[in-house]
N, CA, C and O atoms as a DFTB+ gen file, in Angstrom:
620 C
 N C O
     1  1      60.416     -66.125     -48.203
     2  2      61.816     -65.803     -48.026
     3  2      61.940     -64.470     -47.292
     4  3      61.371     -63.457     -47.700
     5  1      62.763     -64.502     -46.109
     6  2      62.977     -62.896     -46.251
     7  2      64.010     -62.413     -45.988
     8  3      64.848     -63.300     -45.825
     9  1      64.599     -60.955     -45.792
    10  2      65.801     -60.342     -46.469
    11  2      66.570     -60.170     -45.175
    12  3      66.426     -60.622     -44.040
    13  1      67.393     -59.396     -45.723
    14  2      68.653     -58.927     -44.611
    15  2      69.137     -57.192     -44.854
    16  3      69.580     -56.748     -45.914
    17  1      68.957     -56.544     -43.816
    18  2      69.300     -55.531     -43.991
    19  2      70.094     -54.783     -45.286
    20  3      69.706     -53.763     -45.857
    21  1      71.258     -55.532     -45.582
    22  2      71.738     -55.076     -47.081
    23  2      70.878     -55.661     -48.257
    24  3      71.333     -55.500     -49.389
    25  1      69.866     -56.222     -48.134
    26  2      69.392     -56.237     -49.315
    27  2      68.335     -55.041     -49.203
    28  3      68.173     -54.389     -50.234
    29  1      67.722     -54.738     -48.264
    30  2      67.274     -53.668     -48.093
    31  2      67.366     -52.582     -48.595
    32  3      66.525     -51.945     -49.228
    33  1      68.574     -52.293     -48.280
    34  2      69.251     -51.186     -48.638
    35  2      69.426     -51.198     -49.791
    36  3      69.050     -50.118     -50.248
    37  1      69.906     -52.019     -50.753
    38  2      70.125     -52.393     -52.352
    39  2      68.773     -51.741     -52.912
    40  3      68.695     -50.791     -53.691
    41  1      67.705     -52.483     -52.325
    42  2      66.328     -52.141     -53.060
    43  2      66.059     -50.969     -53.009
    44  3      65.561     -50.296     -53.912
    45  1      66.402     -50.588     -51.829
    46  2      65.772     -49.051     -51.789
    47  2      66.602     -47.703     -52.422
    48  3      66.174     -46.560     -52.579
    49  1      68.052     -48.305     -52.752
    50  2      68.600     -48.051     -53.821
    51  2      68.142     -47.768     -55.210
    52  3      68.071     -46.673     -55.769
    53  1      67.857     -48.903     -55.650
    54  2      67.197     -49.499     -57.278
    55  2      65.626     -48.333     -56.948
    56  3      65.067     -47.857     -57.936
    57  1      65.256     -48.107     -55.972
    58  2      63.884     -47.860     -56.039
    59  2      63.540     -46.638     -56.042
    60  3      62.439     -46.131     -56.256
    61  1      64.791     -46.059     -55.731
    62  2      65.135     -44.241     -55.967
    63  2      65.605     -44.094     -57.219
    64  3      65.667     -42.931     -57.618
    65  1      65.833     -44.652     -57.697
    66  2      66.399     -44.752     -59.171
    67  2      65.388     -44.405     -59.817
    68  3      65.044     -43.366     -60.381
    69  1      64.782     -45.780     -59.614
    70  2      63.002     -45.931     -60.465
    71  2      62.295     -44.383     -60.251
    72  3      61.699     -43.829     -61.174
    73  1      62.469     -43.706     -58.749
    74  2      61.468     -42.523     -58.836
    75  2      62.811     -41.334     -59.516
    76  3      62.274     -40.288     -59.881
    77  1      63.382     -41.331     -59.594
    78  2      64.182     -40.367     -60.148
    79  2      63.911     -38.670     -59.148
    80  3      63.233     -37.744     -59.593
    81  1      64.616     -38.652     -57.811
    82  2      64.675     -37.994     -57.210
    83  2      65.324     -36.252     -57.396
    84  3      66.291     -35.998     -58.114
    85  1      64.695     -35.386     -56.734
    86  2      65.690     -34.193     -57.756
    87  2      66.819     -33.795     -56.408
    88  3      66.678     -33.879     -55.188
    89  1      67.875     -33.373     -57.201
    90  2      69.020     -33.273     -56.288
    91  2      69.597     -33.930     -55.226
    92  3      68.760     -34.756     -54.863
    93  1      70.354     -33.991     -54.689
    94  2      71.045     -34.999     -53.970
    95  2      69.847     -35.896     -52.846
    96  3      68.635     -35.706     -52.744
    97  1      70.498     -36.633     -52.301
    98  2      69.759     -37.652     -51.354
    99  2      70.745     -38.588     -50.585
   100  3      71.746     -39.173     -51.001
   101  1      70.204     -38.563     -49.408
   102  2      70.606     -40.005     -48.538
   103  2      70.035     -40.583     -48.073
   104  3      68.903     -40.252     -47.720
   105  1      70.854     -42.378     -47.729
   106  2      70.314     -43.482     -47.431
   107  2      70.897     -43.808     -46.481
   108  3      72.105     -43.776     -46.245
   109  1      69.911     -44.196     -45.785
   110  2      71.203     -45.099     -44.133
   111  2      70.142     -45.661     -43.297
   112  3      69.059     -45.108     -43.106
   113  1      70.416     -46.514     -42.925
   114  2      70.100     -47.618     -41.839
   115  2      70.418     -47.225     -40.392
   116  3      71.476     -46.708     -40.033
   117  1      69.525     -47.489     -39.716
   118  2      69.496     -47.549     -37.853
   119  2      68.552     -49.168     -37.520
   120  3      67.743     -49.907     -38.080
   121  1      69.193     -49.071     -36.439
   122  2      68.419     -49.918     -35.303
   123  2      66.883     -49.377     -35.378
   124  3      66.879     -48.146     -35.412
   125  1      66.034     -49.747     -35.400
   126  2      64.800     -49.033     -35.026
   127  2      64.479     -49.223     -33.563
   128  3      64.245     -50.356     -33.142
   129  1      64.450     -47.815     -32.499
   130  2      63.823     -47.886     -31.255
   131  2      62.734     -46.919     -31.070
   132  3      62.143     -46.257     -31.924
   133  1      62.560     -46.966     -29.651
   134  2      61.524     -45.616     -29.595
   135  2      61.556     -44.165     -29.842
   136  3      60.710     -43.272     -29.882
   137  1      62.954     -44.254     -30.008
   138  2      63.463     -42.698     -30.363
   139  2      63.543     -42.539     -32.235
   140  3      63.797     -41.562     -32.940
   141  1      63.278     -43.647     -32.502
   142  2      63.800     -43.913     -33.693
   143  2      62.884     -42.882     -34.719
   144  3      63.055     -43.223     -35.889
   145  1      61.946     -41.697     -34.579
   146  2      61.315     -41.009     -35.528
   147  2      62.075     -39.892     -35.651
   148  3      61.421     -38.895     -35.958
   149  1      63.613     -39.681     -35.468
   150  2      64.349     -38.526     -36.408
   151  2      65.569     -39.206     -36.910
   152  3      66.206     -40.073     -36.311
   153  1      65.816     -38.711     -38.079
   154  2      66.749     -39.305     -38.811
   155  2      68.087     -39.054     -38.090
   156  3      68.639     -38.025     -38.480
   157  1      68.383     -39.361     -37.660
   158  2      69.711     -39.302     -37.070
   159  2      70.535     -40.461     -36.347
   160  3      69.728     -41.246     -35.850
   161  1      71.907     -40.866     -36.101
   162  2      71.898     -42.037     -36.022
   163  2      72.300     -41.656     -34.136
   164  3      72.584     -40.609     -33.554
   165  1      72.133     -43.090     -33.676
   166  2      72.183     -42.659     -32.185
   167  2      73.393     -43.965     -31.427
   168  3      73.395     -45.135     -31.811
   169  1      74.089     -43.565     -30.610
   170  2      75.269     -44.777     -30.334
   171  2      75.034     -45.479     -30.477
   172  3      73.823     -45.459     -30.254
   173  1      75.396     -46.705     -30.867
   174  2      75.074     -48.227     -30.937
   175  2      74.385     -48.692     -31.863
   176  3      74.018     -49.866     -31.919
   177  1      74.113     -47.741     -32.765
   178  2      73.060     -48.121     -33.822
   179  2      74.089     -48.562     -34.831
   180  3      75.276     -48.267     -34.967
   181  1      73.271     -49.364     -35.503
   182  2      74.164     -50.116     -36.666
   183  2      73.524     -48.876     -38.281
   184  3      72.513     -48.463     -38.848
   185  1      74.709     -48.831     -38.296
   186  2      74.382     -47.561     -39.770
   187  2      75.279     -48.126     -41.018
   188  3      76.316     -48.789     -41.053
   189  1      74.422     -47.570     -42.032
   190  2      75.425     -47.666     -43.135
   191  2      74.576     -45.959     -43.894
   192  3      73.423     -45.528     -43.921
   193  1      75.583     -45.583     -44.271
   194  2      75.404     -43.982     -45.247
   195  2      75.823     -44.318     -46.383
   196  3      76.619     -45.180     -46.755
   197  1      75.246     -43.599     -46.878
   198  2      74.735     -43.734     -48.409
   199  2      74.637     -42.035     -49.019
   200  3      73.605     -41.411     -48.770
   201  1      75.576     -41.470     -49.683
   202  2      75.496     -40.207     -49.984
   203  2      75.260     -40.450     -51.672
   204  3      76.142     -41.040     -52.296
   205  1      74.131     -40.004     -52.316
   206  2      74.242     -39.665     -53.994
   207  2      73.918     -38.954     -54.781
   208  3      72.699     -38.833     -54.904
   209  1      74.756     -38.186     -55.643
   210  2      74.765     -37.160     -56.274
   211  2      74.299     -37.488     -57.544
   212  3      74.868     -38.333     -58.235
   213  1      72.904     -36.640     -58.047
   214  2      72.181     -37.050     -58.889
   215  2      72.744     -37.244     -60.623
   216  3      72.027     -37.338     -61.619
   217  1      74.211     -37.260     -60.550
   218  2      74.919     -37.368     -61.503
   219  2      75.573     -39.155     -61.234
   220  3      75.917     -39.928     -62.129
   221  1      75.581     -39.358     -60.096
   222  2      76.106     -40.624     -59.725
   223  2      75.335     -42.136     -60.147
   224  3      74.282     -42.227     -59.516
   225  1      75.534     -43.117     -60.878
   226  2      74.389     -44.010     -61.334
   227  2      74.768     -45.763     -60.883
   228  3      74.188     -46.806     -61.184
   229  1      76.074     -45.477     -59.990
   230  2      76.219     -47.004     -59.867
   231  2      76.770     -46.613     -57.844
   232  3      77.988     -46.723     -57.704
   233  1      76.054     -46.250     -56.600
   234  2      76.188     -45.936     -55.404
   235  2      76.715     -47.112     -54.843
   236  3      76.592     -48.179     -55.445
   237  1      77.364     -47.033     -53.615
   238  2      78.313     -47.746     -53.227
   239  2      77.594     -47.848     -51.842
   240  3      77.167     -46.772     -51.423
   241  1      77.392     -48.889     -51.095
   242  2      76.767     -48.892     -49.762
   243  2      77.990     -49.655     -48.622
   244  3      78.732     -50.612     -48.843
   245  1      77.856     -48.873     -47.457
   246  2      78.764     -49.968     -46.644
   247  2      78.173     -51.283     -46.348
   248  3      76.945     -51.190     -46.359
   249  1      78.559     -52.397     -46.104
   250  2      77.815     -53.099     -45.473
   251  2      77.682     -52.718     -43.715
   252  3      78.283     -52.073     -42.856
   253  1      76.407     -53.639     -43.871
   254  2      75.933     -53.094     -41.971
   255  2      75.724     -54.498     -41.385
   256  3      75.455     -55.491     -42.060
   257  1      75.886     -54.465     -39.987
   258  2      75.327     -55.699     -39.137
   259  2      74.154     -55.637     -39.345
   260  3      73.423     -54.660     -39.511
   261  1      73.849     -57.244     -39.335
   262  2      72.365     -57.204     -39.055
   263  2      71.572     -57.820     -37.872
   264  3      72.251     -58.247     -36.939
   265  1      70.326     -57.915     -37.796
   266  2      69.217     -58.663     -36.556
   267  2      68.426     -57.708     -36.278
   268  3      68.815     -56.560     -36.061
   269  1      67.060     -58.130     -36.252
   270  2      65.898     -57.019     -35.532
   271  2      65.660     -56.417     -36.468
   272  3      66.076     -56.699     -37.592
   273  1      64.679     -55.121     -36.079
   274  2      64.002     -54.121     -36.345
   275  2      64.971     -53.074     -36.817
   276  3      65.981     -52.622     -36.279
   277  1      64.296     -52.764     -38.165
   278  2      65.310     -51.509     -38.607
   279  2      64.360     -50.507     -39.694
   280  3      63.317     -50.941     -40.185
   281  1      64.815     -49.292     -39.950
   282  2      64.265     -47.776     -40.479
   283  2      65.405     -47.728     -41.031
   284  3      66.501     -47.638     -40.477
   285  1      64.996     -47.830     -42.910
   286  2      66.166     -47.140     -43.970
   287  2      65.279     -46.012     -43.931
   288  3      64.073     -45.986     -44.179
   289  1      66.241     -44.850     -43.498
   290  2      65.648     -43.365     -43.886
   291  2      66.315     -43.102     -45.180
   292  3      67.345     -43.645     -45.580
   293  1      65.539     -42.119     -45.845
   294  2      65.592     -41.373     -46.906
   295  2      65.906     -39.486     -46.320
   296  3      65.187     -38.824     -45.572
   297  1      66.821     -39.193     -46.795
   298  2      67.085     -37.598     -46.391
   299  2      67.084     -37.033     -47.545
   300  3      67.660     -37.719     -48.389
   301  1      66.677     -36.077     -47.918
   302  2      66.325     -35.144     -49.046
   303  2      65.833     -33.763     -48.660
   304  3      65.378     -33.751     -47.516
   305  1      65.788     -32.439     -49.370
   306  2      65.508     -31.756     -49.634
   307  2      65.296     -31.350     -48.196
   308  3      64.121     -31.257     -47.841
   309  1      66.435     -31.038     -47.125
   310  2      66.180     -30.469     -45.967
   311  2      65.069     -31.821     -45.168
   312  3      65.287     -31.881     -43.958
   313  1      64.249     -32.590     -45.540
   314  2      63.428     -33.326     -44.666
   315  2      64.006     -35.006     -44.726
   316  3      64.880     -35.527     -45.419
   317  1      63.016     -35.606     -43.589
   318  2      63.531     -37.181     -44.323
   319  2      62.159     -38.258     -44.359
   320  3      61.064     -37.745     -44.129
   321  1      62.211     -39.488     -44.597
   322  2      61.289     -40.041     -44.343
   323  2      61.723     -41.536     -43.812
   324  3      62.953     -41.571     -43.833
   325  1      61.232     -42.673     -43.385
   326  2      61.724     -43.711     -42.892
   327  2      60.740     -45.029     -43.048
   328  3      59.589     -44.800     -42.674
   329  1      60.977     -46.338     -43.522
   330  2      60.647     -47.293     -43.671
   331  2      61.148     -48.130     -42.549
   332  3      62.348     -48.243     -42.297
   333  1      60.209     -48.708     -41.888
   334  2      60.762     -50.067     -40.697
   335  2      60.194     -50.964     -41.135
   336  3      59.098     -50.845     -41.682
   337  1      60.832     -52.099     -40.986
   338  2      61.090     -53.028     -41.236
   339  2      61.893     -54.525     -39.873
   340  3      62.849     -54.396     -39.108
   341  1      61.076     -55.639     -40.076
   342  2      61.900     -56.727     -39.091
   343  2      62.679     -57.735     -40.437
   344  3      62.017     -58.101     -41.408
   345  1      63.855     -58.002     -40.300
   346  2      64.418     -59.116     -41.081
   347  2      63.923     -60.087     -41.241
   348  3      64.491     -60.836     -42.035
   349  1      62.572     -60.603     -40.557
   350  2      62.438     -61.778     -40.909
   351  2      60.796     -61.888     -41.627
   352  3      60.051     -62.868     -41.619
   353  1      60.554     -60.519     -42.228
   354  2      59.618     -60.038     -42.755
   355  2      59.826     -60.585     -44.360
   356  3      60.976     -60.554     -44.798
   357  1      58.983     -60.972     -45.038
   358  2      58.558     -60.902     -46.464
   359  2      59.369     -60.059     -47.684
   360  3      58.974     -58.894     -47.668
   361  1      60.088     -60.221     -48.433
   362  2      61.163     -59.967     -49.193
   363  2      59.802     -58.587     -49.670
   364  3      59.958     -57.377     -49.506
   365  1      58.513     -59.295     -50.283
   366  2      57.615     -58.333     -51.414
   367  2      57.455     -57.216     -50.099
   368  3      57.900     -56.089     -50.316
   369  1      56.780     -57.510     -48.617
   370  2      56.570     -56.871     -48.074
   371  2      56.946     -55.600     -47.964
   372  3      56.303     -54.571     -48.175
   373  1      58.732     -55.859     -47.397
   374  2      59.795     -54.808     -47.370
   375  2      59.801     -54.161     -48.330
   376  3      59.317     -53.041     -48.164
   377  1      60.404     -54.541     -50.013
   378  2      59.924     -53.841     -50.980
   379  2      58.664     -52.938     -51.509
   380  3      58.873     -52.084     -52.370
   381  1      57.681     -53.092     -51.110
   382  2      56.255     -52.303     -51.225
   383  2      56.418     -51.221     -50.708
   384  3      56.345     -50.145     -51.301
   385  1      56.697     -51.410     -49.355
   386  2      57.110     -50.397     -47.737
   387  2      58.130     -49.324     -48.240
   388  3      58.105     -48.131     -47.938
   389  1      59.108     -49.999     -49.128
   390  2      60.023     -48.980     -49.079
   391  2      59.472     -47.976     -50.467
   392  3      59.537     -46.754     -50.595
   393  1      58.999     -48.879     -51.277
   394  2      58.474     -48.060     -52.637
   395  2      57.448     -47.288     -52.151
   396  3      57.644     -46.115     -52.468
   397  1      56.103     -47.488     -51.307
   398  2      55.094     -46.235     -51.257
   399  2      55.827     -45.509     -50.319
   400  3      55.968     -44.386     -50.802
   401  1      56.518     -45.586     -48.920
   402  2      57.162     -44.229     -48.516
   403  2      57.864     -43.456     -49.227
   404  3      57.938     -42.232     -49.112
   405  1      58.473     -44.212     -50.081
   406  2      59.685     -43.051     -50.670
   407  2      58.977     -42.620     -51.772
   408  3      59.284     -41.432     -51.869
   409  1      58.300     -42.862     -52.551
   410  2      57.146     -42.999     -53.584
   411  2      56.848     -41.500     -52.972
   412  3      57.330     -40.522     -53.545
   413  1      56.191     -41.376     -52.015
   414  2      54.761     -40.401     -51.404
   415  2      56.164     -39.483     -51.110
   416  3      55.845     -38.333     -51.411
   417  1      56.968     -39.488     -50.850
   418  2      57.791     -38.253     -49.618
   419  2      58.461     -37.849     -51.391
   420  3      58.377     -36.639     -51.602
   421  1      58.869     -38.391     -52.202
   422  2      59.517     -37.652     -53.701
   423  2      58.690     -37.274     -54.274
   424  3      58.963     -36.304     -54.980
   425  1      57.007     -37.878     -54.320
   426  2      56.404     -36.768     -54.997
   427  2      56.068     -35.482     -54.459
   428  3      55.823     -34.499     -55.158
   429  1      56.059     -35.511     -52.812
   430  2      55.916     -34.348     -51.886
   431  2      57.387     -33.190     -52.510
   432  3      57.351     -31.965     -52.630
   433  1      58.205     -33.853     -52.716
   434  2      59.113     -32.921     -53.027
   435  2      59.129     -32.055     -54.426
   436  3      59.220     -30.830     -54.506
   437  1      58.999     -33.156     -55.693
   438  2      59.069     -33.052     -56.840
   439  2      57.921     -32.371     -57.418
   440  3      57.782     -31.290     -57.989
   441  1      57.135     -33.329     -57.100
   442  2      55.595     -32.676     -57.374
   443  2      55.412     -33.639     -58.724
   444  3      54.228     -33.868     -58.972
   445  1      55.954     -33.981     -59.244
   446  2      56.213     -35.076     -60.468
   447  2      55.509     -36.425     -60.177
   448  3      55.726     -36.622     -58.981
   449  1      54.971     -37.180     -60.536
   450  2      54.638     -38.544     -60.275
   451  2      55.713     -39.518     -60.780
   452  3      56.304     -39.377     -61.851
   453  1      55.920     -40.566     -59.866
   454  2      56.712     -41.342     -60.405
   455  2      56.339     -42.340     -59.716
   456  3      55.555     -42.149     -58.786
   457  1      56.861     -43.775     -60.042
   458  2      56.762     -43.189     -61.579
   459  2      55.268     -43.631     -61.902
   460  3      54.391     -44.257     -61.307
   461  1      55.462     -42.740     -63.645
   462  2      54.401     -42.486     -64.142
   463  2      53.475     -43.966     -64.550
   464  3      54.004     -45.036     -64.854
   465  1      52.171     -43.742     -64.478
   466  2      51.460     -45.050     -65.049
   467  2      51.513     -44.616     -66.207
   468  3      51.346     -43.422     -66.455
   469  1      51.826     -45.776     -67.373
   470  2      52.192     -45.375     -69.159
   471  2      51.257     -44.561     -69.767
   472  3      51.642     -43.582     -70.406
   473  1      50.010     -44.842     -69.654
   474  2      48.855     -43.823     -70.041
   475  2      48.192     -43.413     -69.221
   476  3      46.967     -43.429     -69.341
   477  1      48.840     -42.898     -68.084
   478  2      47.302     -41.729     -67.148
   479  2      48.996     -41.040     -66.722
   480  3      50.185     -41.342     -66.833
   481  1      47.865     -39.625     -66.025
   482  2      48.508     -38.558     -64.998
   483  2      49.143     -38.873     -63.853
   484  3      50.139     -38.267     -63.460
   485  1      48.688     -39.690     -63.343
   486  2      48.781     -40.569     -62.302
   487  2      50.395     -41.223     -61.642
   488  3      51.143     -41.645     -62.524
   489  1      50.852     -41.303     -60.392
   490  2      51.903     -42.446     -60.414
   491  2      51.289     -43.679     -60.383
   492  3      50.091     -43.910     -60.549
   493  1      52.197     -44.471     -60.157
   494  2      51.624     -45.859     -60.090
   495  2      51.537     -46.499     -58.289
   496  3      52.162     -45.908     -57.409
   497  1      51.118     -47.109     -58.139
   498  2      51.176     -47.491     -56.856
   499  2      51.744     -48.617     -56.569
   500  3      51.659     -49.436     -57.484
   501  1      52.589     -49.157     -55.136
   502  2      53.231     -49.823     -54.843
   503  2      52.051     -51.022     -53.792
   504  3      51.311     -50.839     -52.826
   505  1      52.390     -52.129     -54.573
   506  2      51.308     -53.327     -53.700
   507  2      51.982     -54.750     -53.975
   508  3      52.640     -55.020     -54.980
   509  1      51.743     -55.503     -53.048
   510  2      51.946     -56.768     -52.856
   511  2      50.633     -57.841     -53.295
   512  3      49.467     -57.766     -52.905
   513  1      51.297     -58.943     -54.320
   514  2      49.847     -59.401     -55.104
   515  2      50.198     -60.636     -55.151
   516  3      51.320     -60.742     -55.648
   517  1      49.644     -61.819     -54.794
   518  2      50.331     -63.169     -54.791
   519  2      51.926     -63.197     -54.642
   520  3      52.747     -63.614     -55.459
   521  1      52.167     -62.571     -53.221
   522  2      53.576     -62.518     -52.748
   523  2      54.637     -61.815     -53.620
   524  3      55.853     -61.901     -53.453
   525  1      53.896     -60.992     -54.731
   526  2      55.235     -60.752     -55.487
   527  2      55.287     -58.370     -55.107
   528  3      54.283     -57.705     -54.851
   529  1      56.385     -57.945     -55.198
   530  2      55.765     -56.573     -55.255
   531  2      55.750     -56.016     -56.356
   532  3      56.606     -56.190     -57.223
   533  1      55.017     -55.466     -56.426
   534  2      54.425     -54.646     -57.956
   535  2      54.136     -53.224     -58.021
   536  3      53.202     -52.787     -57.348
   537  1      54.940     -52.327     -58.871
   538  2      53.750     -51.149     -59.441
   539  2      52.645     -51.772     -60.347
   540  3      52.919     -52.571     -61.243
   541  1      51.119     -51.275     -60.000
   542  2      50.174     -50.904     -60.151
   543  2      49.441     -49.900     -61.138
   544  3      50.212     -48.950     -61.274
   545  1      48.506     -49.729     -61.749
   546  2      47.662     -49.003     -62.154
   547  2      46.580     -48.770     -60.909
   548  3      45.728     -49.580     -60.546
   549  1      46.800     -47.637     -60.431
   550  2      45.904     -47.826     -59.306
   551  2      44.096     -47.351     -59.840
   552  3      43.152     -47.569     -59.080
   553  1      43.958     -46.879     -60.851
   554  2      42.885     -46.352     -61.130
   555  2      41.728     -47.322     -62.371
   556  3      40.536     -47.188     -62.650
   557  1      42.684     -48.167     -62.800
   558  2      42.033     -48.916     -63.708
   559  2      42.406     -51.090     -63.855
   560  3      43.249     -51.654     -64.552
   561  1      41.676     -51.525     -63.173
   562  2      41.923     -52.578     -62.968
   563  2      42.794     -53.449     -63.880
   564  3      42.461     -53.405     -65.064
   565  1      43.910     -54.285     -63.558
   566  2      44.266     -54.805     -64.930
   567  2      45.178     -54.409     -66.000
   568  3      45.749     -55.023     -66.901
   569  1      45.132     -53.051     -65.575
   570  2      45.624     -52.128     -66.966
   571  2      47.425     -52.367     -67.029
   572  3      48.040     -52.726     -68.033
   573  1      47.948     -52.100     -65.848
   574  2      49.641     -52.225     -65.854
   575  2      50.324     -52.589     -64.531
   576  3      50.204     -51.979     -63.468
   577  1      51.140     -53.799     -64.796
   578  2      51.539     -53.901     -63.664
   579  2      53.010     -54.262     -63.992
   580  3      53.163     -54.664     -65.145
   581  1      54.047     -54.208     -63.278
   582  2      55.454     -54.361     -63.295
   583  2      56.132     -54.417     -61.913
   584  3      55.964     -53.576     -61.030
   585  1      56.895     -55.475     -61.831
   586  2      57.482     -55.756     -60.666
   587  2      58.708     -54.527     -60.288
   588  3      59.589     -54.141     -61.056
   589  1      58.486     -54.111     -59.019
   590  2      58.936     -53.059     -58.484
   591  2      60.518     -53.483     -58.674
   592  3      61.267     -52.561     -58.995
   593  1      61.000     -54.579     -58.533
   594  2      62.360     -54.801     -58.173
   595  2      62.797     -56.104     -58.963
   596  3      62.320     -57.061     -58.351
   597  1      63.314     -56.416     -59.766
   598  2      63.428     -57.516     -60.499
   599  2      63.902     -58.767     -59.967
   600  3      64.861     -58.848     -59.199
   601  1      63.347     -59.562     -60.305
   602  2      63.714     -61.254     -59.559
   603  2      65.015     -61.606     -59.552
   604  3      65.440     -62.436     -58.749
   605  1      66.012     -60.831     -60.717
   606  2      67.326     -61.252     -60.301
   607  2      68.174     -60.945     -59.042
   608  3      69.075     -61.566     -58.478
   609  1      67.086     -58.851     -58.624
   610  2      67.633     -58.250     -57.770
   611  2      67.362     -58.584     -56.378
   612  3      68.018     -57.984     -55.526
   613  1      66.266     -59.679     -55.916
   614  2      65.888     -59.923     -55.154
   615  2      66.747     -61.140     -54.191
   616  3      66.499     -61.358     -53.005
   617  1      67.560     -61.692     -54.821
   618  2      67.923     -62.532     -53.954
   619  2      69.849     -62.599     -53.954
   620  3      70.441     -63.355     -53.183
């Protein structure tokens, strides 16, 4: 199966949640081109913004056009980071993509792991495993796994 730009965006929603980011953050969608490695949106690009205040627990997204190649950036803490993605890519795929970038760029900020594996120091890691996406125990085989995004939220 695979997604559509607003579901995208939904997940990567739910998935900032899951890392529990410190202080404000934004979300928004572009076209992905060759210019496409600074967060910023450029004419013609199809955007949706996403502003949330870490007091805020139910965010409101515009909807966006969709087709093609697209980068949900993440803006935080003065920097940003960006996930691309094609629509006609793998529902687990997209989800993984968006969980280890944003995963790696909030612990760069926080310094916190998130999230945490139940018994180690460790975060957990974001992987795709018989088509489904999953946090991981990355250090001990077997040990914990939990679907990054829940099957209801997926479709």
């Amino acid at each position: 199966m695979t997604c559509s730009l607003n579901q995208a965006l939904g997940w990567a929603e739910e998935i900032l949640r899951q890392l529990s980011p410190p202080g404000d953050y934004r979300l928004f969608a572009e076209e992905h081109t060759e210019t496409a490695g600074e967060a910023t949106s450029s004419a013609g690009a199809y955007s949706s913004n996403l502003t949330i205040t870490w007091d805020e627990m139910e965010p409101q997204s515009t909807p966006v056009q969709s087709g093609g190649e697209f980068v949900i950036w993440l803006e935080m803490d003065g920097g940003s980071v960006g996930a691309v993605f094609q629509e006609d890519e793998a529902e687990a795929e997209v989800i993984a993509r968006l969980a280890d970038q944003f995963q790696d760029y909030v612990l760069e900020v926080s310094g916190s792991p998130a999230p945490p594996c139940p018994e180690h120091q460790h975060p957990l890691s974001a992987v795709v495993v018989a088509g489904k996406a999953l946090w991981t125990c990355p250090k001990v085989e077997n040990h914990f796994s939990r679907p990054i995004i829940s099957a209801a939220a997926t479709h």
